[in-house]
PyMOL Python script that loads the backbone (N, CA, C, O; Angstrom):
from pymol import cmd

cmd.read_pdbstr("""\
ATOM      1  N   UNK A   1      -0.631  13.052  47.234  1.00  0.00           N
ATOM      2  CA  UNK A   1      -0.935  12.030  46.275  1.00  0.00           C
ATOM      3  C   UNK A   1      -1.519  12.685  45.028  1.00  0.00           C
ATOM      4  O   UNK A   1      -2.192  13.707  45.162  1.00  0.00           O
ATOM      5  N   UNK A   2      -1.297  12.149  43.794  1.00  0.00           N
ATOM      6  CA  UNK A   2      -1.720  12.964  42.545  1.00  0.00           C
ATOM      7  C   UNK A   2      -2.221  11.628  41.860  1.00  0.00           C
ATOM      8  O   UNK A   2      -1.838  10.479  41.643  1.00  0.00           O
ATOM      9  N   UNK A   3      -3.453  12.576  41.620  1.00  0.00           N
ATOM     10  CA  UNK A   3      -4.553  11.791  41.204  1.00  0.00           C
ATOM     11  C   UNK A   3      -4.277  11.742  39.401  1.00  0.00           C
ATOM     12  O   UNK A   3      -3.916  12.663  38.669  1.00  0.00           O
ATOM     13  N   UNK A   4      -4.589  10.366  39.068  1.00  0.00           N
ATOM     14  CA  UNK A   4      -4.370  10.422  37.403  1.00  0.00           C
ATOM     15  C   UNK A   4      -5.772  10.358  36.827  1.00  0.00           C
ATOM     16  O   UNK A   4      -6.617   9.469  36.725  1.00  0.00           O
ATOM     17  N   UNK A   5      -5.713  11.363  36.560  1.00  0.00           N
ATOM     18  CA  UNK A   5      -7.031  11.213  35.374  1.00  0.00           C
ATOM     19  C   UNK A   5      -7.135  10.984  33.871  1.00  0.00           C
ATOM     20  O   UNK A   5      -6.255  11.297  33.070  1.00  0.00           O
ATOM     21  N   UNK A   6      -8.074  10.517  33.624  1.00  0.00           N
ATOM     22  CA  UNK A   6      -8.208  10.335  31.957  1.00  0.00           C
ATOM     23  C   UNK A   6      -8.629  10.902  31.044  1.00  0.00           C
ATOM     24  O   UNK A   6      -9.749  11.332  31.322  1.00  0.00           O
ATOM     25  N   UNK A   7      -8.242  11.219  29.777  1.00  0.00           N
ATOM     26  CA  UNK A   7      -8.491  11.746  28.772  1.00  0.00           C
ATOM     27  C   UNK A   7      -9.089  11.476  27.744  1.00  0.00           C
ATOM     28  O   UNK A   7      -8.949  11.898  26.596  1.00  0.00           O
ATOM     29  N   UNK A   8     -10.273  10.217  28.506  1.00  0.00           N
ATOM     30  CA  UNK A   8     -10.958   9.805  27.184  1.00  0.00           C
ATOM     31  C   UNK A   8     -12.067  10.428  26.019  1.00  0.00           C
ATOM     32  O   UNK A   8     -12.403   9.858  24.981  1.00  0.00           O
ATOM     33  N   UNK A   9     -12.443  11.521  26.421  1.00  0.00           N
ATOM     34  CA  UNK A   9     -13.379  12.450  25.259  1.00  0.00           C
ATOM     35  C   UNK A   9     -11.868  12.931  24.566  1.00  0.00           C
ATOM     36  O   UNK A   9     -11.675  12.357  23.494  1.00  0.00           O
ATOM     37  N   UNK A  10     -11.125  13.564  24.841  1.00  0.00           N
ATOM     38  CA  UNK A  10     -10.359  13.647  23.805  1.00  0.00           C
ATOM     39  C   UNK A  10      -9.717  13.295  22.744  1.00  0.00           C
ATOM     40  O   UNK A  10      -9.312  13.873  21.735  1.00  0.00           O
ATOM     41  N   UNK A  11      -9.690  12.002  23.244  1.00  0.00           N
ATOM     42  CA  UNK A  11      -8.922  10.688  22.407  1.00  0.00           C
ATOM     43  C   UNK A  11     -10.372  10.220  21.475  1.00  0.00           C
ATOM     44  O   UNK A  11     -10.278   9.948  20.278  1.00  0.00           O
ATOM     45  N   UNK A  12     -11.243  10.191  21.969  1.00  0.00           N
ATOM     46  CA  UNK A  12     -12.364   8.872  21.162  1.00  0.00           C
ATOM     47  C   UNK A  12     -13.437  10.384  20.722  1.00  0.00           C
ATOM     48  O   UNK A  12     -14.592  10.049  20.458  1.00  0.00           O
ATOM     49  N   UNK A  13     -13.230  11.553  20.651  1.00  0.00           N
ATOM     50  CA  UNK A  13     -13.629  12.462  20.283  1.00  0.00           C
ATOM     51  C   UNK A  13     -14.141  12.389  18.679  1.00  0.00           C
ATOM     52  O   UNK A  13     -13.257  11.876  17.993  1.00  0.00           O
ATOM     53  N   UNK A  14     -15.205  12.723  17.982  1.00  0.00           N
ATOM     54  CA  UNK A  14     -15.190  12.743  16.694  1.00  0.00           C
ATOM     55  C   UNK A  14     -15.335  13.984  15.818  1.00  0.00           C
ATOM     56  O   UNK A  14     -16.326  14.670  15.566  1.00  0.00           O
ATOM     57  N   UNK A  15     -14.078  14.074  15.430  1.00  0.00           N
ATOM     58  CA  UNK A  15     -13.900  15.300  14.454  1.00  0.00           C
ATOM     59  C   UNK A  15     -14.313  14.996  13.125  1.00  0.00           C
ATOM     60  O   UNK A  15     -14.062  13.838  12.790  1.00  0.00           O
ATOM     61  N   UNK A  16     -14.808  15.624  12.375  1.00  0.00           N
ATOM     62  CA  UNK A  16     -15.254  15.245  10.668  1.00  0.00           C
ATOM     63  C   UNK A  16     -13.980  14.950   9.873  1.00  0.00           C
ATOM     64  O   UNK A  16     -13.890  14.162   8.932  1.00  0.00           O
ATOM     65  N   UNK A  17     -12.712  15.938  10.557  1.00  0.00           N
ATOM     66  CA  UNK A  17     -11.752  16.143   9.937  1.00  0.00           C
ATOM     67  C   UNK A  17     -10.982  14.901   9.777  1.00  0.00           C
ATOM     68  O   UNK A  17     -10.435  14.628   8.709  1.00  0.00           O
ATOM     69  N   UNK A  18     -10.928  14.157  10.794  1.00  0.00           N
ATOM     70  CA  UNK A  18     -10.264  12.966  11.187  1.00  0.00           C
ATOM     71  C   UNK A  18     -10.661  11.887   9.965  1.00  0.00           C
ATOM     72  O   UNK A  18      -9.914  11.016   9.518  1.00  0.00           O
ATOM     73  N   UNK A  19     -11.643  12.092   9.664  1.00  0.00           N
ATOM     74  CA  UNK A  19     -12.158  11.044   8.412  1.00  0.00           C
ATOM     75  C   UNK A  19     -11.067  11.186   7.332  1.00  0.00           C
ATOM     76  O   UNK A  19     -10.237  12.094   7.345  1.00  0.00           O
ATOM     77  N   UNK A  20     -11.146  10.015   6.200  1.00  0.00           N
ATOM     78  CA  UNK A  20     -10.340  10.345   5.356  1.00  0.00           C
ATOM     79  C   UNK A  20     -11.756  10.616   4.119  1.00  0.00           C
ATOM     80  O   UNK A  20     -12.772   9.931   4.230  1.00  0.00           O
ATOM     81  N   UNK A  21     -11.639  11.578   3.101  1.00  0.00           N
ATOM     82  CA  UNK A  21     -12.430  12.022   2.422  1.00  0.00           C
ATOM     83  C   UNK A  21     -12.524  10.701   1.298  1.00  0.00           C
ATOM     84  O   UNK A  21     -11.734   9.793   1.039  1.00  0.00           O
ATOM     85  N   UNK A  22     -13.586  10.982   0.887  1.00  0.00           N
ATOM     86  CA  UNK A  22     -14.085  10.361  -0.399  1.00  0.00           C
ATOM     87  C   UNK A  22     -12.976  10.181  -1.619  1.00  0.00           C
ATOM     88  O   UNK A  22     -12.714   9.028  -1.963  1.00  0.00           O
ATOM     89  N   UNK A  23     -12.409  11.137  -2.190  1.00  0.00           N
ATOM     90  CA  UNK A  23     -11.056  10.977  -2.984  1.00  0.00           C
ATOM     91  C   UNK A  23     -10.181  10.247  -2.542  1.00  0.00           C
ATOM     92  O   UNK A  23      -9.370   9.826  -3.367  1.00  0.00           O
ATOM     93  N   UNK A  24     -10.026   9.845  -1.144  1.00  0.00           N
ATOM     94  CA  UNK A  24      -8.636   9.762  -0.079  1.00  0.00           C
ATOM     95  C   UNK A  24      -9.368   7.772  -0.793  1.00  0.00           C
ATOM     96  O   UNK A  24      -8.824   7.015  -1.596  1.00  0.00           O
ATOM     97  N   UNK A  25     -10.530   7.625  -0.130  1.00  0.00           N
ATOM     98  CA  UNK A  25     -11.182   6.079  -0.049  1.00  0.00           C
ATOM     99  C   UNK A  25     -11.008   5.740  -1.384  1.00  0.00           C
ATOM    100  O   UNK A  25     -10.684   4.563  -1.546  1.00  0.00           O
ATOM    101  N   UNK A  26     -11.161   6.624  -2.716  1.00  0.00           N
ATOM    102  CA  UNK A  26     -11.411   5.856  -3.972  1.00  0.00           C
ATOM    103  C   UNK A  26      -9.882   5.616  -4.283  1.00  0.00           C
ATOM    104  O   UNK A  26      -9.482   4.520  -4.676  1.00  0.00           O
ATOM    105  N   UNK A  27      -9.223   6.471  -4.128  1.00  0.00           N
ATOM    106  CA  UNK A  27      -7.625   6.258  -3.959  1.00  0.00           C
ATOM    107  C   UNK A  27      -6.780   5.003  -3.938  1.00  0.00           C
ATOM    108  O   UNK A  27      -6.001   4.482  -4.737  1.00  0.00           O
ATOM    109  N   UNK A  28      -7.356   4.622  -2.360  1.00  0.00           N
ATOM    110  CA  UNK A  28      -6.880   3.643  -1.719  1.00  0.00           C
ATOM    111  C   UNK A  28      -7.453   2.324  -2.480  1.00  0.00           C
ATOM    112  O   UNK A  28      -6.643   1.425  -2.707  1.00  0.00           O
ATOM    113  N   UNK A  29      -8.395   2.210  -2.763  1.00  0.00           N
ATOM    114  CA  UNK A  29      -9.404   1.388  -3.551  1.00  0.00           C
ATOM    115  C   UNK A  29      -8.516   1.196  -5.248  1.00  0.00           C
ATOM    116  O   UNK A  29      -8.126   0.234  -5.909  1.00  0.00           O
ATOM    117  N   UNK A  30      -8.508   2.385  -5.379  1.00  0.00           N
ATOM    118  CA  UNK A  30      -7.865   2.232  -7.056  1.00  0.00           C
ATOM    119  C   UNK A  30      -6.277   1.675  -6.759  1.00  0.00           C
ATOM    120  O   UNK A  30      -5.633   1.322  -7.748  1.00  0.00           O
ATOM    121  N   UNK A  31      -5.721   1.602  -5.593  1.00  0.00           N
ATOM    122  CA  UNK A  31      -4.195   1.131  -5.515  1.00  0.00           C
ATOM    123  C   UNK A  31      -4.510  -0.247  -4.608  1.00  0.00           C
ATOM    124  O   UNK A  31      -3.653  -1.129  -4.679  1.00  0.00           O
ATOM    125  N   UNK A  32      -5.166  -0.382  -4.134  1.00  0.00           N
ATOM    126  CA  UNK A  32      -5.712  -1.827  -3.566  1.00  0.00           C
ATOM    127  C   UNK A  32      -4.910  -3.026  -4.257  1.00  0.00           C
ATOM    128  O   UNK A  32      -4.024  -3.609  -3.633  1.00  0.00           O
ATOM    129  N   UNK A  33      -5.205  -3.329  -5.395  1.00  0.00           N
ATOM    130  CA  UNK A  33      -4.376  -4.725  -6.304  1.00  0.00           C
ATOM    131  C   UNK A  33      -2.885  -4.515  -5.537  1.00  0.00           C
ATOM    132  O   UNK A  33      -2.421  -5.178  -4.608  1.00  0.00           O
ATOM    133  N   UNK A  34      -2.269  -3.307  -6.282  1.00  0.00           N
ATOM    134  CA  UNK A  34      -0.735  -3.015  -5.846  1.00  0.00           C
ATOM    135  C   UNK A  34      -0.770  -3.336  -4.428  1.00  0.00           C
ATOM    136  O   UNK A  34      -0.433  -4.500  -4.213  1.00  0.00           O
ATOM    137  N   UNK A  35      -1.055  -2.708  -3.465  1.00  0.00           N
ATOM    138  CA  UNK A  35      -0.794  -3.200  -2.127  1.00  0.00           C
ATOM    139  C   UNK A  35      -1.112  -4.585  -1.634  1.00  0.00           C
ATOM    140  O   UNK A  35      -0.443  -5.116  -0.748  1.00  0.00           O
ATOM    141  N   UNK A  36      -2.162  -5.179  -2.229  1.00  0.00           N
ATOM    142  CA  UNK A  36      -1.796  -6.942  -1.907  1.00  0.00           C
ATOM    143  C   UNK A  36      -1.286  -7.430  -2.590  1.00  0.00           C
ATOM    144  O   UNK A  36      -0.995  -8.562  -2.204  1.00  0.00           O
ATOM    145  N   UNK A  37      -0.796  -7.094  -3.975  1.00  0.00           N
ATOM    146  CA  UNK A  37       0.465  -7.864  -4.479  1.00  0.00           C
ATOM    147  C   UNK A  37       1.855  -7.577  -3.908  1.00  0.00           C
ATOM    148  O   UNK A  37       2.743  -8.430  -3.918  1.00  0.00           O
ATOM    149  N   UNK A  38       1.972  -6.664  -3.538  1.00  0.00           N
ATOM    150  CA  UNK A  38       3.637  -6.282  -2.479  1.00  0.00           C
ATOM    151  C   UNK A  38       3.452  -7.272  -1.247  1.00  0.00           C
ATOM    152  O   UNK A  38       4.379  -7.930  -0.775  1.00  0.00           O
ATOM    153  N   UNK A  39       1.773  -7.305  -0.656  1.00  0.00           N
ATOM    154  CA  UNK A  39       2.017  -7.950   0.972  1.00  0.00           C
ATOM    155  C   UNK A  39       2.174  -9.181   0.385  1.00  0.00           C
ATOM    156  O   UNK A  39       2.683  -9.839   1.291  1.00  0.00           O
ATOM    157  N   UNK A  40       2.034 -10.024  -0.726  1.00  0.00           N
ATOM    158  CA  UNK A  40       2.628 -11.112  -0.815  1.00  0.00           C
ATOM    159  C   UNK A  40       3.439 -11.398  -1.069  1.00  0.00           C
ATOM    160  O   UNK A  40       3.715 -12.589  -0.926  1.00  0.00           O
ATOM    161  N   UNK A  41       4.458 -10.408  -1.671  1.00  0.00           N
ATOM    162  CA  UNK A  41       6.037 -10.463  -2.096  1.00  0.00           C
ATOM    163  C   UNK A  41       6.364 -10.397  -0.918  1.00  0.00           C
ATOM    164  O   UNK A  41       6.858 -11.410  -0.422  1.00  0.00           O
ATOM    165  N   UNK A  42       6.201  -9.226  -0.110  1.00  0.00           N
ATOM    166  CA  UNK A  42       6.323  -9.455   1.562  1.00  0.00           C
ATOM    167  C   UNK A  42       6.183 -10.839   2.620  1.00  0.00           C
ATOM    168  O   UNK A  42       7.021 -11.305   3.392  1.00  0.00           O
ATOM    169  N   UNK A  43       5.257 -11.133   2.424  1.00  0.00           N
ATOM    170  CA  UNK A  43       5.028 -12.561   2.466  1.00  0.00           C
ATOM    171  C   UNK A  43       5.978 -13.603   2.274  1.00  0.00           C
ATOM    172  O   UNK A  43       6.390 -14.272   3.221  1.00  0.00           O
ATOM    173  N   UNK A  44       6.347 -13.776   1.099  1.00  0.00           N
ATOM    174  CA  UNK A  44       6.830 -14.668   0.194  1.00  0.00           C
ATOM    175  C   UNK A  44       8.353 -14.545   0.640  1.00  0.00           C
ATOM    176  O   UNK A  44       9.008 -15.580   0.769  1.00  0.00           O
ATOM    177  N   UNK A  45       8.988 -13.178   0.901  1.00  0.00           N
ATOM    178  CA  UNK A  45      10.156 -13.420   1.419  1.00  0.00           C
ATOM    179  C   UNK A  45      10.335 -12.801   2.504  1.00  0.00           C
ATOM    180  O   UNK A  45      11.307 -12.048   2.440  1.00  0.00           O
ATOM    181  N   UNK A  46       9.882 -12.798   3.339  1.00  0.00           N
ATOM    182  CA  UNK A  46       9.827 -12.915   4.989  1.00  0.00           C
ATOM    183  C   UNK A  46       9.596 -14.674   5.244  1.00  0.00           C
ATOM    184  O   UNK A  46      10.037 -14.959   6.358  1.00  0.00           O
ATOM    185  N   UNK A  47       9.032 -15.901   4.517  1.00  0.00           N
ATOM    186  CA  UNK A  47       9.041 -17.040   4.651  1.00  0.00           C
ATOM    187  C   UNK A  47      10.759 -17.632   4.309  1.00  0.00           C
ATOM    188  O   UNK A  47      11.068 -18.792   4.581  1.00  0.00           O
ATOM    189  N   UNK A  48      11.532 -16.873   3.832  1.00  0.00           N
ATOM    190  CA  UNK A  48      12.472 -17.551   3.258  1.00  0.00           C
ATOM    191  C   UNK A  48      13.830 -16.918   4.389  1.00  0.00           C
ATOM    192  O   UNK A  48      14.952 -17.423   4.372  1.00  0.00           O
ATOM    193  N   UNK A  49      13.449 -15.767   5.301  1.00  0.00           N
ATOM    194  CA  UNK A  49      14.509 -15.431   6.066  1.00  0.00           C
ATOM    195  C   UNK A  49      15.143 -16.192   7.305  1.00  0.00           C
ATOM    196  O   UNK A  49      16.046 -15.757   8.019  1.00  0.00           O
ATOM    197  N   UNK A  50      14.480 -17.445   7.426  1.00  0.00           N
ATOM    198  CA  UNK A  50      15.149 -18.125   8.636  1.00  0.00           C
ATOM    199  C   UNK A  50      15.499 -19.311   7.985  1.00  0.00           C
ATOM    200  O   UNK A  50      15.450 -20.263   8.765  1.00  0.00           O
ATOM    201  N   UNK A  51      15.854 -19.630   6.789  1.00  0.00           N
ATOM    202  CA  UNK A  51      16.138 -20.735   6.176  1.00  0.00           C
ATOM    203  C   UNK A  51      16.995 -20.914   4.995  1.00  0.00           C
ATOM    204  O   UNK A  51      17.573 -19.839   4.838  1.00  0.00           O
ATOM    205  N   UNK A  52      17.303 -21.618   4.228  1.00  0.00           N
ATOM    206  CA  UNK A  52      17.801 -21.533   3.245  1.00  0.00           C
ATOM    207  C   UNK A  52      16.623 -21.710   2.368  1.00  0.00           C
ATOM    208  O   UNK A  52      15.632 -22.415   2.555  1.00  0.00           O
ATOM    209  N   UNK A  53      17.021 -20.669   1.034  1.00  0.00           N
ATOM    210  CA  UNK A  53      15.861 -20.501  -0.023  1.00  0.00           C
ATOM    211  C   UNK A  53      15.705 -21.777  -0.968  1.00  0.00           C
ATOM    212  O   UNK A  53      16.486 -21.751  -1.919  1.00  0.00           O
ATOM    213  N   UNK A  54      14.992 -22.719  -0.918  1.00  0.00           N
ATOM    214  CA  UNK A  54      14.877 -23.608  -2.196  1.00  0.00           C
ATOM    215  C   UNK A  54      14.368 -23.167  -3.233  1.00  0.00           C
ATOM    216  O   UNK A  54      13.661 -22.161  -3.180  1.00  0.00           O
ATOM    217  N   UNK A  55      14.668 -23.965  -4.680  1.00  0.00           N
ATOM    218  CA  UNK A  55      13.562 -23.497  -5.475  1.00  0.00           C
ATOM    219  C   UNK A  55      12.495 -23.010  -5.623  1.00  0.00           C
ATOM    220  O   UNK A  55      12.356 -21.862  -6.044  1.00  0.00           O
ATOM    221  N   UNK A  56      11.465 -23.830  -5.287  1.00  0.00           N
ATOM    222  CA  UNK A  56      10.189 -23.170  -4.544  1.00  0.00           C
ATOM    223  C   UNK A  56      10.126 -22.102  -4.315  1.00  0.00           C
ATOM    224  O   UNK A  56       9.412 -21.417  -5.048  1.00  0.00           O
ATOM    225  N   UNK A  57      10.658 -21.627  -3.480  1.00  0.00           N
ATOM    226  CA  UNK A  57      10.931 -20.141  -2.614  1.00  0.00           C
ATOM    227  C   UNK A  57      10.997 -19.160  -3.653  1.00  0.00           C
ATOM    228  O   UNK A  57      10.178 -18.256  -3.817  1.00  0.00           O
ATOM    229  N   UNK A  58      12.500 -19.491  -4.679  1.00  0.00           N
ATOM    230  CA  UNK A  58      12.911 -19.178  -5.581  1.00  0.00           C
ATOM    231  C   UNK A  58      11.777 -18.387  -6.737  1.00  0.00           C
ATOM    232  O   UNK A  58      11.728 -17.195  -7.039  1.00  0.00           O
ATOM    233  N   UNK A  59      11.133 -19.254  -7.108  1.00  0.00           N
ATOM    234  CA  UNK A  59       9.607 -19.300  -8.225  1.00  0.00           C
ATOM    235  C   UNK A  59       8.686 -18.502  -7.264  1.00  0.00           C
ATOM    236  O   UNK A  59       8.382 -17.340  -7.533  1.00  0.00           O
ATOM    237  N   UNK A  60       8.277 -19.074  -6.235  1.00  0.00           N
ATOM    238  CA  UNK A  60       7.208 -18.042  -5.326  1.00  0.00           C
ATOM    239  C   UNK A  60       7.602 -16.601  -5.008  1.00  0.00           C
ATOM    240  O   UNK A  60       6.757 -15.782  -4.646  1.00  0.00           O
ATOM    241  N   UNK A  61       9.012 -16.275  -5.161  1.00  0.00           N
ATOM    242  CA  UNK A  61       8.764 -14.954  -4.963  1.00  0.00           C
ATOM    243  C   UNK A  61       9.452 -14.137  -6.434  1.00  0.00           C
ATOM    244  O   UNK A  61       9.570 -12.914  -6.502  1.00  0.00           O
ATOM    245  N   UNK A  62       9.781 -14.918  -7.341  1.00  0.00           N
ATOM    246  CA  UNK A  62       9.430 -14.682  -8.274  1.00  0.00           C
ATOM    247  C   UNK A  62       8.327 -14.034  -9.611  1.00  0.00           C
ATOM    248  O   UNK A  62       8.412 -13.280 -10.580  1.00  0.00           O
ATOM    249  N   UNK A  63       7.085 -15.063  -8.770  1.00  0.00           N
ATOM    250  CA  UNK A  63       5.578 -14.809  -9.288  1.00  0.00           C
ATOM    251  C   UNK A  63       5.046 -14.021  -8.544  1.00  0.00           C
ATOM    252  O   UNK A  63       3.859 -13.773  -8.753  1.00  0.00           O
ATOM    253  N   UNK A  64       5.553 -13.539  -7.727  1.00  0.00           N
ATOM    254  CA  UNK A  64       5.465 -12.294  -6.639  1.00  0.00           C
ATOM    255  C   UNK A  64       5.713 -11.091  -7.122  1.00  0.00           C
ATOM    256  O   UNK A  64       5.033 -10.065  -7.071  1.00  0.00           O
ATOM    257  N   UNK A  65       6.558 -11.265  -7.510  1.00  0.00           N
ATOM    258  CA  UNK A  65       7.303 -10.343  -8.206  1.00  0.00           C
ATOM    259  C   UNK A  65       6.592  -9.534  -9.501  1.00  0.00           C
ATOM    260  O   UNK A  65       6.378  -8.324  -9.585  1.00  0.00           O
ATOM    261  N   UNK A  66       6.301 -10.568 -10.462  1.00  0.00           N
ATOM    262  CA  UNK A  66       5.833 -10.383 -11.464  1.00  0.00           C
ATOM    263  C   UNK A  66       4.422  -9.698 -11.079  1.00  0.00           C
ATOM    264  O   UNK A  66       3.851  -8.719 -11.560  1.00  0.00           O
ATOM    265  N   UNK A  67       4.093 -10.529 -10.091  1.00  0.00           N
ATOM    266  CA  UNK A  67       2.274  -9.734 -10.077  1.00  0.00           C
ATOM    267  C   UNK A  67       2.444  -8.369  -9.355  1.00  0.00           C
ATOM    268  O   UNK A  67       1.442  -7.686  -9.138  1.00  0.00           O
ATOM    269  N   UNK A  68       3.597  -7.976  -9.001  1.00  0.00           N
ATOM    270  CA  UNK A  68       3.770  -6.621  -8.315  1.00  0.00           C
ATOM    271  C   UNK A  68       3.872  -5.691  -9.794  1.00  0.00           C
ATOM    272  O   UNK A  68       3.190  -4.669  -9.865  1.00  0.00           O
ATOM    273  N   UNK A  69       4.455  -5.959 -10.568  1.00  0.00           N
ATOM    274  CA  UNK A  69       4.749  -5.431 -11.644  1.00  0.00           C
ATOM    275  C   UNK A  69       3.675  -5.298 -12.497  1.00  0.00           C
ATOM    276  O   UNK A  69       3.373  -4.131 -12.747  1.00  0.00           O
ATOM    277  N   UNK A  70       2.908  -6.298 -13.098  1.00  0.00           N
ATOM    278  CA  UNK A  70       1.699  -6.145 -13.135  1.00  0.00           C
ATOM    279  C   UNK A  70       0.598  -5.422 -12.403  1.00  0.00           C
ATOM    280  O   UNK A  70       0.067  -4.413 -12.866  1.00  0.00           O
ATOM    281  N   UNK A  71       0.370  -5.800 -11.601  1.00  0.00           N
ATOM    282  CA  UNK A  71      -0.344  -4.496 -10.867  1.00  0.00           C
ATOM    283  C   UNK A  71       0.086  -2.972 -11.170  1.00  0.00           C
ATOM    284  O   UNK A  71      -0.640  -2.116 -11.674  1.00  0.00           O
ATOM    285  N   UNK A  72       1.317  -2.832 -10.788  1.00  0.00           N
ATOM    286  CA  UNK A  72       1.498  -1.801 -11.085  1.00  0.00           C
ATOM    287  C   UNK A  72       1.489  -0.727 -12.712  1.00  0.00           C
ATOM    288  O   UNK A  72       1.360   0.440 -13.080  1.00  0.00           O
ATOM    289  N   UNK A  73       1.657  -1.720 -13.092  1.00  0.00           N
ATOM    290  CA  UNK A  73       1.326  -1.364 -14.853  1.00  0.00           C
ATOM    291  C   UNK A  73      -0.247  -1.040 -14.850  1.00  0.00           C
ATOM    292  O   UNK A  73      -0.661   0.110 -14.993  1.00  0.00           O
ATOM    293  N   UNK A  74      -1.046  -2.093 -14.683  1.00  0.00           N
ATOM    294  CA  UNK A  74      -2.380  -1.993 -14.603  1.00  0.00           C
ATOM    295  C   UNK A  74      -2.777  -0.469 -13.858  1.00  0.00           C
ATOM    296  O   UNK A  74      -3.356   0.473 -14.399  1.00  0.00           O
ATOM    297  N   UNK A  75      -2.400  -0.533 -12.811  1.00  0.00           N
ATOM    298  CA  UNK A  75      -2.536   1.220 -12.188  1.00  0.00           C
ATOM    299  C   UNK A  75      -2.288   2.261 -12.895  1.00  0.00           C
ATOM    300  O   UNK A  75      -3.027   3.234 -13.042  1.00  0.00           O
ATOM    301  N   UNK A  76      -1.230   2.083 -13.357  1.00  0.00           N
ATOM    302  CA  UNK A  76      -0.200   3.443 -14.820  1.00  0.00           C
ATOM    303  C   UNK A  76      -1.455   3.464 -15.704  1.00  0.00           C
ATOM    304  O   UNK A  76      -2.234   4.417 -15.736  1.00  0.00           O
ATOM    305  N   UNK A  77      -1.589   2.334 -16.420  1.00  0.00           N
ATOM    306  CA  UNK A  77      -2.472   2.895 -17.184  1.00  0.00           C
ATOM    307  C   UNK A  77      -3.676   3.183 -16.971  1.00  0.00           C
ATOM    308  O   UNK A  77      -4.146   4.148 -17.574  1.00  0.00           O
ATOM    309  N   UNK A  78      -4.396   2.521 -16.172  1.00  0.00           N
ATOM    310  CA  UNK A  78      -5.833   2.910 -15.812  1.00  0.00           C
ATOM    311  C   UNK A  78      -5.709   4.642 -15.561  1.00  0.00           C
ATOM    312  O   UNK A  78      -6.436   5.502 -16.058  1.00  0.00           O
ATOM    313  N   UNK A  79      -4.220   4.895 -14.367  1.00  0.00           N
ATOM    314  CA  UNK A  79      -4.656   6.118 -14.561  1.00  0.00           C
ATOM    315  C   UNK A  79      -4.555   6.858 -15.571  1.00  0.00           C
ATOM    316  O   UNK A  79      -5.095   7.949 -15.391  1.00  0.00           O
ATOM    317  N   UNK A  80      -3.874   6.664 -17.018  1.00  0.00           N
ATOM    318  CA  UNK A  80      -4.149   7.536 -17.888  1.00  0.00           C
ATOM    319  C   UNK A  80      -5.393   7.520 -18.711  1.00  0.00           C
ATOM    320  O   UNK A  80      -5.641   8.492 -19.424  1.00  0.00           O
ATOM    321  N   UNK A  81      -6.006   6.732 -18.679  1.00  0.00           N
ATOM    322  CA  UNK A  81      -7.404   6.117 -19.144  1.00  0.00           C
ATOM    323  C   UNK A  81      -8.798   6.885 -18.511  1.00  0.00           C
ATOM    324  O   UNK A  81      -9.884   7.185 -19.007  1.00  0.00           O
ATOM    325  N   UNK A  82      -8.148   7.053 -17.057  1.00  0.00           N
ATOM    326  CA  UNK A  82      -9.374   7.753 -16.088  1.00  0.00           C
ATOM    327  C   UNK A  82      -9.536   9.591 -16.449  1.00  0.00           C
ATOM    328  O   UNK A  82      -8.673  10.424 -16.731  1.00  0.00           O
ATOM    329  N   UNK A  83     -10.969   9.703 -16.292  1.00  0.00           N
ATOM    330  CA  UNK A  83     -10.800  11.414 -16.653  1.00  0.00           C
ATOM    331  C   UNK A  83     -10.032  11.769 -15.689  1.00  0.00           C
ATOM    332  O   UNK A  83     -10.173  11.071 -14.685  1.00  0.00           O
ATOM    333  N   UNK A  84      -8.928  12.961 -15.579  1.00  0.00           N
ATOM    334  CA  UNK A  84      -8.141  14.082 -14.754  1.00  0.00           C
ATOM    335  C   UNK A  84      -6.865  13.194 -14.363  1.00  0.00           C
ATOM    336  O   UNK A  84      -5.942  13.527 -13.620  1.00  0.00           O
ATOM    337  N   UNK A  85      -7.027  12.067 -14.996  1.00  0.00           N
ATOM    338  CA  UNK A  85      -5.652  11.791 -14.741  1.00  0.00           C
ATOM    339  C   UNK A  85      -4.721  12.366 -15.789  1.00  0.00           C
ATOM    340  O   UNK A  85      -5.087  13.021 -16.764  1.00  0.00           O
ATOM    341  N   UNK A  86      -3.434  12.035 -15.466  1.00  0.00           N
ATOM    342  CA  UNK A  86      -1.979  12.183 -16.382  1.00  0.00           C
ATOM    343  C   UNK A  86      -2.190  11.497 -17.586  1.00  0.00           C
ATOM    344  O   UNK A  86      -2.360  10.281 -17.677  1.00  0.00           O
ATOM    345  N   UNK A  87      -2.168  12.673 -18.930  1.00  0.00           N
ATOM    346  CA  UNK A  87      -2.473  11.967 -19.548  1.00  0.00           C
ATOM    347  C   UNK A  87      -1.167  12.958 -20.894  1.00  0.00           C
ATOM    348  O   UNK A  87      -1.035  12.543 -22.045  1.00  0.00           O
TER     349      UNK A  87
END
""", "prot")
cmd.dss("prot")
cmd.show_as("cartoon", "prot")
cmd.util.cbc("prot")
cmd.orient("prot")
């Protein structure tokens, strides 16, 4: 009979490395807008795949759209605005 053992210090182990650094967090933070404006374009048409699209639908992922674009502009330039960015 073979005994199963577990590997839980390995798994739930804490390495420093495993963290994501300070640059990695402000990062994610400075692209934040962009990524919840996509999960609502995401959103917006994942609601329209088991149906036929009405107007509505039409305009909502429309303005989806637009605020993805926006966001993303807003990012472009902030980063040229920020010190060490692309400028």
């Amino acid at each position: 009979m073979n005994h199963i053992v577990t590997v839980q210090e390995a798994v739930t182990a804490f390495e420093p490395w495993l963290e994501p650094t300070d640059a990695e967090l402000d990062a994610v933070e400075l692209e934040l807008p962009v990524i919840t404006a996509e999960i609502a374009l995401l959103d917006a048409q994942i609601m329209t795949l088991d149906r036929p699209v009405s107007e509505l639908d039409t305009r909502r992922i429309r303005r989806a759209r637009r605020r993805v674009l926006a966001a993303r502009r807003e990012l472009s330039n902030r980063a040229v605005t920020v010190p060490g960015g692309a400028a």
